[in-house]
N, C-alpha and C positions, 0 to 999 in steps of 0.2 A: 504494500500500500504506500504510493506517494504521498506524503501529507506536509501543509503550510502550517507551520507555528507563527504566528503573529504575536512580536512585542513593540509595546511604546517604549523608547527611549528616550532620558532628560541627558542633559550633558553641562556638568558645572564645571567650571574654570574656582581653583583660589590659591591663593602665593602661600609662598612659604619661602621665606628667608631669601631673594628677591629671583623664585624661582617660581614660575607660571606652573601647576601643578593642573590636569584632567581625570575627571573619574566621569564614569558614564554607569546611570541605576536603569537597571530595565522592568520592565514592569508585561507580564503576561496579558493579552488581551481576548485570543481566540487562537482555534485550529480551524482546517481546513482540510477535508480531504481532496485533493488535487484529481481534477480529470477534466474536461472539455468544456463543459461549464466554468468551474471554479479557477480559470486561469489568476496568474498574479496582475492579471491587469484587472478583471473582475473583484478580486480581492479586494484589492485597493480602492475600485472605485465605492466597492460597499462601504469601505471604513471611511471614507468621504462621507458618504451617505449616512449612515448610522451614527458618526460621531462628530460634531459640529466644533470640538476642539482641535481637530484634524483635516483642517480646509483642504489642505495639498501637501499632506505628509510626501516627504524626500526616502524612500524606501531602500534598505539595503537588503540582499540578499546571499544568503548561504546553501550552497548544494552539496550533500555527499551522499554516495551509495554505501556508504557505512552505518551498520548499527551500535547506538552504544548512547549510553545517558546524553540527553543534550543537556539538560541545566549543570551538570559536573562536568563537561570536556569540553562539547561546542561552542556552547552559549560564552564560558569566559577567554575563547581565542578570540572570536567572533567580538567581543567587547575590546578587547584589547586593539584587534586590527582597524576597527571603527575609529574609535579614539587617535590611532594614530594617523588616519585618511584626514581626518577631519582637522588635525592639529597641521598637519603639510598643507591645507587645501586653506589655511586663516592666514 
């Protein structure tokens, strides 16, 4: 089974001893079983649609044909590589 986890992410900036420091909280919002309907572009326009605090969420995406816990291995590469897109891309 293909399936889409969908999380919201906040991303704070705060110094520390005159060094710009990132951490990124994620927060679980829904699954998705993926097939011809429920593409990531359907996805997304629902979470437009259903959440009015998400006008035009910016969407990142992770794909692996491996199995194995996502909140213990993925989820905090996936946080870390984010973080550092977004710190190269300010």
């Amino acid at each position: 089974m293909r399936s889409t986890l969908v999380y919201q992410c906040s991303l704070s900036i705060f110094e520390k001893h005159d060094e710009k420091r990132r951490s990124i909280k994620t927060e679980f919002l829904a699954g998705w079983e993926r097939n011809f309907v429920n593409t990531y572009e359907s996805i997304k326009s629902e979470l437009i649609w259903n959440r009015t605090v998400l006008p035009n969420p910016a969407v990142y995406g992770i794909e692996t044909e491996l199995r194995f816990p996502i909140e213990e291995t993925l989820l905090p590469i996936a946080k870390r590589r984010l973080v550092k897109y977004l710190a190269a891309a300010a």
